[in-house]
C-alpha positions in Angstrom: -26.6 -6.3 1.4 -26.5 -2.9 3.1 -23.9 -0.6 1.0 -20.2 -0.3 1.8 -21.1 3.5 3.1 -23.8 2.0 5.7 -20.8 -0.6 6.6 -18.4 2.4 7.1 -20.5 3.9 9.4 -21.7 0.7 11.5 -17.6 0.1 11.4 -17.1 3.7 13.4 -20.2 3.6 16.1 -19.5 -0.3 17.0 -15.2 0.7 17.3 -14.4 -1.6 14.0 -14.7 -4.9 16.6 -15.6 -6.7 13.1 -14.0 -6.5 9.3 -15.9 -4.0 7.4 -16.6 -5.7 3.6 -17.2 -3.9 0.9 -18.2 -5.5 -2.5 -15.4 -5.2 -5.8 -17.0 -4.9 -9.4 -17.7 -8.6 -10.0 -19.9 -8.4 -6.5 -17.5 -10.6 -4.6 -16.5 -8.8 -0.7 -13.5 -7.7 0.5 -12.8 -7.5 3.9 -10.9 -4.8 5.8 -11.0 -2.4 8.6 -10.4 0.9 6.5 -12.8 4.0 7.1 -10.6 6.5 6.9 -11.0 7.2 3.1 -12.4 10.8 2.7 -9.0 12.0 5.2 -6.6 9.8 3.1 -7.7 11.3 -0.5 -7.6 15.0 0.6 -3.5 13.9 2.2 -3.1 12.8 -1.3 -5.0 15.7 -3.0 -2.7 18.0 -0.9 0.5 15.7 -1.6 -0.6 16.3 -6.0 -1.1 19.8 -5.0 2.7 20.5 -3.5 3.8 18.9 -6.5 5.6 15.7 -4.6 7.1 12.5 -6.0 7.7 9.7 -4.7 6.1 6.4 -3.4 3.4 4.7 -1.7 4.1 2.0 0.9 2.3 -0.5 3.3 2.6 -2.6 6.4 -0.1 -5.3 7.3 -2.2 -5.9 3.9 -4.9 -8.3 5.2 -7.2 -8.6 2.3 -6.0 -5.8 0.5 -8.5 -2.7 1.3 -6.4 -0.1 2.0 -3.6 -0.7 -0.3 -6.2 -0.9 -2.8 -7.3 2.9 -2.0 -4.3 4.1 -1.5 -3.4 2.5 -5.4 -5.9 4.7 -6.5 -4.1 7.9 -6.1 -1.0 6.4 -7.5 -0.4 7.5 -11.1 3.0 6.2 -13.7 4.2 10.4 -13.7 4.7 11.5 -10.2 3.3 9.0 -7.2 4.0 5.3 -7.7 5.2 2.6 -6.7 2.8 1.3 -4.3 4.5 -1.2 -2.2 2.7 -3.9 0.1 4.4 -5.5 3.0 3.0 -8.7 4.8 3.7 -12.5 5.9 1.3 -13.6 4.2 1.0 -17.3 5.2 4.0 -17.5 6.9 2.3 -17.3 10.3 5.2 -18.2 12.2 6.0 -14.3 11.8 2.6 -13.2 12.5 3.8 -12.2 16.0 0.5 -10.7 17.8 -2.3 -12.8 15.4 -4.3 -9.9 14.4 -5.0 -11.2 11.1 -4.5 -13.7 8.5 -3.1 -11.9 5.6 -3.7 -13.7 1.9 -1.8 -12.8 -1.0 -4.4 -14.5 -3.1 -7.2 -12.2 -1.8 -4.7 -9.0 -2.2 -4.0 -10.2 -5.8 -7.3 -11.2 -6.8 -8.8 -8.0 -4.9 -6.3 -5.6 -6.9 -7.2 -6.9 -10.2 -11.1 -6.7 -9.5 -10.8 -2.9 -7.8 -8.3 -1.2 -9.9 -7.9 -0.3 -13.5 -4.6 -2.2 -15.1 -2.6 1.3 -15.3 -3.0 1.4 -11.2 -2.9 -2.2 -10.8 0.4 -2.3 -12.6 2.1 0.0 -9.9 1.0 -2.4 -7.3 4.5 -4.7 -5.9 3.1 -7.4 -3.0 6.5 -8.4 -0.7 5.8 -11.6 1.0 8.6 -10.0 3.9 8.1 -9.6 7.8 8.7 -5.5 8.3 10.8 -7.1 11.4 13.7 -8.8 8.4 13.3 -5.9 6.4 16.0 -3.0 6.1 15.9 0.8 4.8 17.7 0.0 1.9 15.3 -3.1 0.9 12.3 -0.2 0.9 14.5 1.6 -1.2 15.4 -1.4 -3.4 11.1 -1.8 -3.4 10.3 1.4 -4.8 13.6 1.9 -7.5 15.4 3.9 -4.8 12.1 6.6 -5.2 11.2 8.1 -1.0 7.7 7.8 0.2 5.4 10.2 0.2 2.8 7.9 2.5 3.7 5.3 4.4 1.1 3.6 6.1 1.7 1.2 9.2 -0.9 -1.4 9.9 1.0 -4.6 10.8 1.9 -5.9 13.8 0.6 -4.5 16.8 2.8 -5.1 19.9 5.7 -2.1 21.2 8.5 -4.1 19.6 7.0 -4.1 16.2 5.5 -0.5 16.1 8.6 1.0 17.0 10.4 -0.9 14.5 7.4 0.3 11.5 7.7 3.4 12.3 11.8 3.6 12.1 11.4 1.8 8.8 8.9 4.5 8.0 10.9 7.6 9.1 13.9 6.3 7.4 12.4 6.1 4.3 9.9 8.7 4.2 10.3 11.5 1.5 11.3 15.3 3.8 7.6 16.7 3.2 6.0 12.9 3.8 3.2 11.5 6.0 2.9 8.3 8.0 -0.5 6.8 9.1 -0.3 4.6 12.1 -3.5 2.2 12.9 -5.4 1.0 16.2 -3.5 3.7 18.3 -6.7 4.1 19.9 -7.8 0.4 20.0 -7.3 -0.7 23.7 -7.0 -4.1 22.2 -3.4 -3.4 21.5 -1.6 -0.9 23.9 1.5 -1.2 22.3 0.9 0.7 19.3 0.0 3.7 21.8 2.7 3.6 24.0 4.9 3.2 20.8 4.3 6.0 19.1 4.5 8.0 22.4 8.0 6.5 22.5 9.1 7.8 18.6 7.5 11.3 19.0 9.5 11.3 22.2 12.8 10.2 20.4 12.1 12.4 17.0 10.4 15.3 18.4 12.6 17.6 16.0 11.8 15.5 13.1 7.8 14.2 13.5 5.2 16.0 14.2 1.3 14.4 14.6 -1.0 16.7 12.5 -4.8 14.1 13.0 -6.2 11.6 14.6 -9.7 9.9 13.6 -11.5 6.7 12.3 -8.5 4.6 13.9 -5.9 6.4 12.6 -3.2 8.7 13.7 -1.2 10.7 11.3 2.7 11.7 11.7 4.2 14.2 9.3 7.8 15.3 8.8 8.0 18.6 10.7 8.3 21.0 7.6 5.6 19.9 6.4 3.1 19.3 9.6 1.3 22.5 8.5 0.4 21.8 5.4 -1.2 18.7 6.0 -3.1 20.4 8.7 -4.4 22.9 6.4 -5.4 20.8 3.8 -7.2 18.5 6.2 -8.8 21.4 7.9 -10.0 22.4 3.9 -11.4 18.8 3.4 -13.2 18.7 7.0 -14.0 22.3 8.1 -16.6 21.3 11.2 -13.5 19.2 13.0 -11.7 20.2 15.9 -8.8 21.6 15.8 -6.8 21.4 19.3 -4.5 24.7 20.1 -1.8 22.5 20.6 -0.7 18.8 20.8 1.4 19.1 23.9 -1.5 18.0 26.2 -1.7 14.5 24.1 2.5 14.2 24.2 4.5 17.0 26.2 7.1 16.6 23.9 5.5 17.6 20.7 4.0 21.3 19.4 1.7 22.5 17.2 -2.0 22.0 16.4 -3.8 18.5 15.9 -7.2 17.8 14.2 -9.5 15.7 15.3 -11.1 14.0 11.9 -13.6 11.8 14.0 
């Protein structure tokens, strides 16, 4: 079986049209469409290095892949809980049909790719982001903000707008969201949402990167850092002058991580 950096790679040049799979220690494949590791550990490297606390949530688990990574920079002193949000198999909720989340797989796939001191900061919320509230996030993680807050659930306007209120009003004053398939023509809404919230919270989100299907949205105090520290991890990317071009109603530089 071709290794899971070969399926990384086939993932970006073919635009992720098919779940990547990767193998866990027991050889058994998890599938997912999460390449974006190398930009997510330096945003948590630079999240360790300004000394935050706080929590790790998710929106849209599918199999588990990227909660799974994310877990791995959680740690009992300063970054943890790591919260999961999905239907599951209550497809009734599972508005758009992107994908058939299991919380079997998530489980199982947690156990095999983690060590039990991350696995144990793990929660899995069989909730639709739709019936869920500030205060439940809150209730998730102990009452603790989050630091990253990644959005990967439903895909239409309705429910993007929604994920990324939840996210805003939850997120920690120097945290970072990470939205998915902005770029995937497949699902326009997620685009035209986001346009919509930078619009609405211009004075409160700025987007810092874009790249391997993901768009990153920091709290505006804290856009530069984030920008700095990716620019550290991934010195050869672009770096645009300014963001306005890509939404007139935003300001300040954007990297391109592609």
């Amino acid at each position: 079986m071709p290794s899971d950096k070969v399926l990384m790679l086939l993932c970006i040049f073919l635009l992720c049209d098919r779940a990547v799979v990767s193998q866990d220690n027991n050889g058994a494949e998890i599938q997912g469409w999460f390449v974006a590791h190398s930009s997510v550990s330096a945003i948590f490297r630079a999240i360790e290095e300004r000394g935050l606390e706080g929590a790790v949530a998710e929106i849209g688990l599918y199999h588990g892949k990227s909660l799974i990574h994310l877990a791995q920079h959680a740690n009992a002193e300063k970054i943890y809980p790591v919260i999961g949000l999905d239907v599951f198999d209550d497809q009734e909720k599972n508005l758009d049909q992107a994908g058939v989340g299991s919380f079997e797989a998530v489980q199982r796939n947690v156990a095999s790719r983690l060590d039990p001191r991350q696995s144990s900061l793990v929660r899995l919320h069989k909730v639709s982001s739709l019936e869920t509230t500030a205060d439940d996030i809150m209730r998730f993680t102990d009452g603790r903000k989050i630091v990253f807050f990644s959005i990967d659930g439903c895909h239409t306007f309705h429910c993007t707008i929604n994920d990324l209120e939840l996210a805003l009003s939850t997120l920690h004053t120097d945290g970072i969201i990470m939205l998915d398939d902005v770029y995937n023509s497949a699902w326009p809404g997620v685009a035209l949402a986001m346009g919509h919230f930078l619009s609405k919270h211009r004075d409160q989100v700025i987007p810092v990167a874009f790249g391997r299907n993901k768009y990153y949205l920091a709290r505006s105090g804290a856009g530069a850092y984030y920008l700095n520290a990716l620019q550290k991890a991934c010195p050869n990317c672009r770096v645009h002058s300014t963001a306005a071009p890509w939404n007139p109603t935003t300001q300040g530089n954007l990297i391109n991580l592609n």
